[in-house]
KELONU-534524 format. One record per atom (N, C-alpha, C, CB): residue in three letters; chain; x, y, z. Coordinates in nm, 2 decimals, always signed. Each point is the difference from the previous one (the first is absolute). Last residue first. Glycine has a CB too. Example, Ala and Ser with C-alpha at 12.3 -4.5 7.8 and 13.67 -1.06 7.14 Angstrom:
# KELONU-534524
SITE|aa|ch|east|north|up
SITE|ser|A|+1.28|-0.22|+0.71
SITE|ser|A|+0.09|+0.11|+0.00
SITE|ser|A|-0.08|+0.11|+0.08
SITE|ser|A|+0.12|-0.06|-0.22
SITE|ala|A|-0.09|-0.51|+0.21
SITE|ala|A|-0.09|+0.12|+0.00
SITE|ala|A|+0.09|+0.12|+0.00
SITE|ala|A|-0.19|-0.12|+0.12
# end
This chain:
# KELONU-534524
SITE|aa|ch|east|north|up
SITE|unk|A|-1.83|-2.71|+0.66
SITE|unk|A|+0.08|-0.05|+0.06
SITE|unk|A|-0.08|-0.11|+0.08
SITE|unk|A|+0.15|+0.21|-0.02
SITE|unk|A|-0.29|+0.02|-0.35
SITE|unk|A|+0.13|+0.03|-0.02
SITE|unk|A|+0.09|-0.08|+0.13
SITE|unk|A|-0.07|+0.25|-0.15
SITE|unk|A|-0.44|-0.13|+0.02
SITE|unk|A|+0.06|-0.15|+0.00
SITE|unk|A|+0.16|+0.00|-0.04
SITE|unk|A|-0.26|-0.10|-0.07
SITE|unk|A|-0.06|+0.48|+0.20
SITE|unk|A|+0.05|+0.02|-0.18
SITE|unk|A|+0.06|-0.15|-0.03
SITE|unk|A|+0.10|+0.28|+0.00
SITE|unk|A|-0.26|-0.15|+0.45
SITE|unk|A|-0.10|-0.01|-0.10
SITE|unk|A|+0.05|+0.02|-0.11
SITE|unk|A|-0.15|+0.07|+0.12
SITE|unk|A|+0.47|-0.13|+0.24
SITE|unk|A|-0.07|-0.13|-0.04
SITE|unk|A|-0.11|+0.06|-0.11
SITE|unk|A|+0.04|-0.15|+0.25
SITE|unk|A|+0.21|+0.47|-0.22
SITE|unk|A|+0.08|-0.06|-0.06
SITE|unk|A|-0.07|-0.17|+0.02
SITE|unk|A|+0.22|+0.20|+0.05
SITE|unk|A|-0.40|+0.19|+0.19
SITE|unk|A|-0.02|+0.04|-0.13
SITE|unk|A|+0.09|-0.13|-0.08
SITE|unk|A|-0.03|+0.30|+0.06
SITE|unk|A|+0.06|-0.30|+0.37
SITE|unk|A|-0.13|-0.04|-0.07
SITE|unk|A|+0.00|+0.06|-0.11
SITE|unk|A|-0.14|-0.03|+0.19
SITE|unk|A|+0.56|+0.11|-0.05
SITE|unk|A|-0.02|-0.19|+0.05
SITE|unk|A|-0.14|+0.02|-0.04
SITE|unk|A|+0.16|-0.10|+0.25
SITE|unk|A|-0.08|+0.55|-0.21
SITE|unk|A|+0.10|-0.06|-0.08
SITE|unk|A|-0.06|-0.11|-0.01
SITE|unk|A|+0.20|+0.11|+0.05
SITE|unk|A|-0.37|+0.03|+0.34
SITE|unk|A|-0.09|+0.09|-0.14
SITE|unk|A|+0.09|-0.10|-0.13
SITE|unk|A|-0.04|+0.36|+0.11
SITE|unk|A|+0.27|-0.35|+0.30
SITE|unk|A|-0.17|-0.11|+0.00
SITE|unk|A|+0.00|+0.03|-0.13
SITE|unk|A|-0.18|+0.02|+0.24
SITE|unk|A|+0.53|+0.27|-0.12
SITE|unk|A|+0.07|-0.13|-0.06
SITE|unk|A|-0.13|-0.10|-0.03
SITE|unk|A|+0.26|+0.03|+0.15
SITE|unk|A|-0.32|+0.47|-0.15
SITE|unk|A|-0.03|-0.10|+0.07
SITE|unk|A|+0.09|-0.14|-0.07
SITE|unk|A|-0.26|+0.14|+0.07
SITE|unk|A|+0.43|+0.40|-0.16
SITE|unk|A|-0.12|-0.11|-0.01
SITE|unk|A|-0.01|-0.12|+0.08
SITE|unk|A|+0.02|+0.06|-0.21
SITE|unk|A|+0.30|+0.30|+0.16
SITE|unk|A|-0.14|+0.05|+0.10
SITE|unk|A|-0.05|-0.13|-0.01
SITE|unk|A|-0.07|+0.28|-0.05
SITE|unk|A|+0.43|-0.23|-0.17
SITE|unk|A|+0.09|-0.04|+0.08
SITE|unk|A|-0.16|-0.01|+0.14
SITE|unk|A|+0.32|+0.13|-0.12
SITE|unk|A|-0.35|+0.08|-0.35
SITE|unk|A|+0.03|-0.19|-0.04
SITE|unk|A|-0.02|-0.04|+0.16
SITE|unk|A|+0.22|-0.03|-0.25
SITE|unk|A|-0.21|+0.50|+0.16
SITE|unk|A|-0.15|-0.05|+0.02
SITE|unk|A|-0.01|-0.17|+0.02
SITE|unk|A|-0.09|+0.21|-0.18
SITE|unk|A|+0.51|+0.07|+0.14
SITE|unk|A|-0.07|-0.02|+0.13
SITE|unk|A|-0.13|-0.09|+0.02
SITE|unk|A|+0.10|+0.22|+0.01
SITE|unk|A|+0.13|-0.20|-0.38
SITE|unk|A|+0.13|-0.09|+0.07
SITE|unk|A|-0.13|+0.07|+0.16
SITE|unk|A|+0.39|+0.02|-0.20
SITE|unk|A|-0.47|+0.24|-0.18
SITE|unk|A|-0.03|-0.15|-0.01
SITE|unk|A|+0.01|-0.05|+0.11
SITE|unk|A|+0.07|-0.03|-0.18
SITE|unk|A|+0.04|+0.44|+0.15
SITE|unk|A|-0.12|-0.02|+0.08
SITE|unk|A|-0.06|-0.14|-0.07
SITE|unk|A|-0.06|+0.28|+0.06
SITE|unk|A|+0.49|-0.16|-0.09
SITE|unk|A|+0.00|-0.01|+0.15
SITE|unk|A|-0.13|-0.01|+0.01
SITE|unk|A|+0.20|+0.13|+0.07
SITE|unk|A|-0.10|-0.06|-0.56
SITE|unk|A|+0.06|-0.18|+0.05
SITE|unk|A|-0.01|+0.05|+0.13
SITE|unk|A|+0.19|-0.14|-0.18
SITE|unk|A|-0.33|+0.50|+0.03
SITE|unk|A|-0.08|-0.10|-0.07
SITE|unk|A|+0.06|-0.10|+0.05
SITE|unk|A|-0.07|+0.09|-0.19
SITE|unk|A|+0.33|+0.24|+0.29
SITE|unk|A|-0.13|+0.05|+0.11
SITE|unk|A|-0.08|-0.12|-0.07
SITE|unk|A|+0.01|+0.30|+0.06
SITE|unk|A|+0.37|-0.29|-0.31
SITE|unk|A|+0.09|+0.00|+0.12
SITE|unk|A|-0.20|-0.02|+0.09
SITE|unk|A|+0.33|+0.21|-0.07
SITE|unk|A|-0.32|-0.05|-0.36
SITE|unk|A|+0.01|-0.16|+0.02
SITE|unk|A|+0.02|-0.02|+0.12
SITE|unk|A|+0.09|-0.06|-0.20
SITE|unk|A|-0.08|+0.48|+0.17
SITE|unk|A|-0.16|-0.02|-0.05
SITE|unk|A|+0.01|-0.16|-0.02
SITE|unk|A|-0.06|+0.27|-0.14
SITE|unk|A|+0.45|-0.03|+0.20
SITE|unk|A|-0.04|+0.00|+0.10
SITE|unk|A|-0.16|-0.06|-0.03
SITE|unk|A|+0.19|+0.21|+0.09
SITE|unk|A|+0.09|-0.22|-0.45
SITE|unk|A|+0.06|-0.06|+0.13
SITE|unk|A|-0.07|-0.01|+0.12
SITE|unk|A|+0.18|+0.08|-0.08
SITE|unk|A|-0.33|+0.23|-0.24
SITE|unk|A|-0.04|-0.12|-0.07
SITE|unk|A|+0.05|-0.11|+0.09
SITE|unk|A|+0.00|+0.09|-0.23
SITE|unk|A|+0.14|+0.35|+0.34
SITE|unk|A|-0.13|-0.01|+0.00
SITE|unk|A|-0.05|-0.08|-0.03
SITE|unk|A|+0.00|+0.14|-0.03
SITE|unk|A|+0.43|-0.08|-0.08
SITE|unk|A|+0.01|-0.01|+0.15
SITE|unk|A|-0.16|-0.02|+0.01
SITE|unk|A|+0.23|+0.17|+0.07
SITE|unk|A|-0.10|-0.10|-0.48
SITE|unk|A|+0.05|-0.14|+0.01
SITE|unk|A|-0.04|+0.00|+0.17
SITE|unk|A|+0.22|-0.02|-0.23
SITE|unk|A|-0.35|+0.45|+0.05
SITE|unk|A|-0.07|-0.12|-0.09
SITE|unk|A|+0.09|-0.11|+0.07
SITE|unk|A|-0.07|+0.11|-0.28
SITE|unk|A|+0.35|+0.21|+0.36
SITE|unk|A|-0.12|+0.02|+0.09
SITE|unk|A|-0.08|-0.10|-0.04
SITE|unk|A|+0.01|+0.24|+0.03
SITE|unk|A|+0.32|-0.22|-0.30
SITE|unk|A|+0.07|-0.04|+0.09
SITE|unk|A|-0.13|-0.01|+0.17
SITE|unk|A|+0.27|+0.12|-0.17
SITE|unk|A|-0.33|+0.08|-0.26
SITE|unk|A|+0.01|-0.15|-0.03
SITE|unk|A|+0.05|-0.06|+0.10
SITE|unk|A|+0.02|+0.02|-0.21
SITE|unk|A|+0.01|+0.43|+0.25
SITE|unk|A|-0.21|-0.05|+0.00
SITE|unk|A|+0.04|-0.11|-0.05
SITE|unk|A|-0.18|+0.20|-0.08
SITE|unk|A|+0.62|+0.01|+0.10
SITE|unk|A|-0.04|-0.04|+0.18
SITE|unk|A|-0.20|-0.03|-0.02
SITE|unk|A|+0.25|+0.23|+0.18
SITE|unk|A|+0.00|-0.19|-0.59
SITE|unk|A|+0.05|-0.12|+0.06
SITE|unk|A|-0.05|+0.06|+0.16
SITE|unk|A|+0.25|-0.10|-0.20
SITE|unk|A|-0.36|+0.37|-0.10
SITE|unk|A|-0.08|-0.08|-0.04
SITE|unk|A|+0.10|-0.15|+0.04
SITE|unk|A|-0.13|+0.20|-0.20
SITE|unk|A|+0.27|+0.23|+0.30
SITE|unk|A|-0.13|+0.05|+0.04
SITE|unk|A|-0.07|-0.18|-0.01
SITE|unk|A|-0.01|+0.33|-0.13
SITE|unk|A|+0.48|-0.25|-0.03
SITE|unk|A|-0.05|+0.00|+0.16
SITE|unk|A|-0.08|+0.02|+0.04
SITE|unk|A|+0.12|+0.02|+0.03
SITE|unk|A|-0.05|+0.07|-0.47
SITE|unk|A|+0.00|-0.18|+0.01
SITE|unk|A|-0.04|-0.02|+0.16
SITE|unk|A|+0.24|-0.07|-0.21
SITE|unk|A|-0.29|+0.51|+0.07
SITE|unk|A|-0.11|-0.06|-0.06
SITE|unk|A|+0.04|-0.16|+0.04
SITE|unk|A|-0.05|+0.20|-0.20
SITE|unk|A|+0.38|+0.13|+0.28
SITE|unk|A|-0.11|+0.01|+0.14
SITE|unk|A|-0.09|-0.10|-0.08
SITE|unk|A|-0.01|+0.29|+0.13
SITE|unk|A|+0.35|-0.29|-0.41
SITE|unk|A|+0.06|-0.06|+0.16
SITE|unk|A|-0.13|+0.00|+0.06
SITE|unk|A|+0.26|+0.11|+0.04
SITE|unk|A|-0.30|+0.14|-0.45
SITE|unk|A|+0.01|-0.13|-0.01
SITE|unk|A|+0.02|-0.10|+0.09
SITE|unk|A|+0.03|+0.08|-0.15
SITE|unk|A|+0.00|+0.37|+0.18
SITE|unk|A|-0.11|-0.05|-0.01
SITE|unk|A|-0.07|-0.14|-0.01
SITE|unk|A|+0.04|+0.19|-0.05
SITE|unk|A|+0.42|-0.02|+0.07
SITE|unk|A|-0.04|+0.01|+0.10
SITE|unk|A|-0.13|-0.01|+0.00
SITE|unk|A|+0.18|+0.10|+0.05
SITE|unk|A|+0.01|-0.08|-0.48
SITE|unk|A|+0.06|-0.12|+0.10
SITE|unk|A|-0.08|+0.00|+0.12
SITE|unk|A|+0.24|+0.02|-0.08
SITE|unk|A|-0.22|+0.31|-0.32
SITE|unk|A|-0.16|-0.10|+0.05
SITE|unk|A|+0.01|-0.09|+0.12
SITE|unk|A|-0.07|-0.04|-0.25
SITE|unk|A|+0.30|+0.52|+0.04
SITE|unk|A|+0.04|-0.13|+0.06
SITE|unk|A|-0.08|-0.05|+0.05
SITE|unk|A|+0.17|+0.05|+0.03
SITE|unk|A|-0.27|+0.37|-0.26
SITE|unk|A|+0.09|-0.07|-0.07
SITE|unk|A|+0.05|-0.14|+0.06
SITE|unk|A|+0.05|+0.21|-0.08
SITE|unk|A|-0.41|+0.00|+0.23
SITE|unk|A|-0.05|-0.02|-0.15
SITE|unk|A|+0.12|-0.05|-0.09
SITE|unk|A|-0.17|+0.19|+0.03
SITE|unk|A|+0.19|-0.03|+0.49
SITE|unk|A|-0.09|-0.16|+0.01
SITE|unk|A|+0.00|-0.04|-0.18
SITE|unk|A|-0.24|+0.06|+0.25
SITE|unk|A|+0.44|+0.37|-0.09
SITE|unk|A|+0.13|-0.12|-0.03
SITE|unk|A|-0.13|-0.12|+0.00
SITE|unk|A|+0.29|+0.09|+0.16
SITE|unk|A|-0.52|+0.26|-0.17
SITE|unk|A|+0.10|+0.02|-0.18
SITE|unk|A|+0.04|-0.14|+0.04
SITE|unk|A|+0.12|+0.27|-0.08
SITE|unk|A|-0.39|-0.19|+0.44
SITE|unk|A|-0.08|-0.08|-0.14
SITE|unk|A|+0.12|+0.03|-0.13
SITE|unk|A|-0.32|+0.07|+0.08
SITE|unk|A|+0.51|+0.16|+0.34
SITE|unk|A|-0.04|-0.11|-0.01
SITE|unk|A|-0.09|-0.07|-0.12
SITE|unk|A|+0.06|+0.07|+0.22
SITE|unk|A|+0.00|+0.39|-0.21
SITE|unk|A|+0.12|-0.11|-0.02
SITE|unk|A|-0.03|-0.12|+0.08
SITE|unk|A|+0.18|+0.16|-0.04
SITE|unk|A|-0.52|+0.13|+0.06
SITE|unk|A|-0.02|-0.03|-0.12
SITE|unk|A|+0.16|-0.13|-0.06
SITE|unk|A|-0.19|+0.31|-0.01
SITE|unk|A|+0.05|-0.15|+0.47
SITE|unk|A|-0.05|-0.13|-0.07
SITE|unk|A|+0.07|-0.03|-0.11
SITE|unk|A|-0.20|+0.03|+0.07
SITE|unk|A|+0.32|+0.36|+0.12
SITE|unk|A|+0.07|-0.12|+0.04
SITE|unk|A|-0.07|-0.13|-0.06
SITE|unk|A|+0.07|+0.12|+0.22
# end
């Protein structure tokens, strides 16, 4: 049974060609979700650390730089 099968895989490439594009659009498609999510967790642990800070601390650091 294999062996017909690898005949029809040697004469018709198509279906290899289908699994290979659909192999390599759901990892580009994974890659985009991973990179989303990895910005996604960097800008919340910004936006947290910003939101922690001392509004005091800010204002002296800004009179010792003579900014305000």
């Amino acid at each position: 049974m294999s062996s017909l099968l690898l005949a029809l895989a040697r004469e018709n490439p198509w279906p290899g060609i289908a699994v290979a594009s659909l192999n390599l659009i759901v990892a580009v498609s994974l890659v985009g979700v991973s990179l989303l999510l990895g910005l996604t967790i960097s800008v919340l642990a910004w936006v947290h650390a910003l939101a922690e800070r001392e509004p005091a601390l800010v204002r002296h650091a800004a009179n010792r730089r003579g900014l305000a």
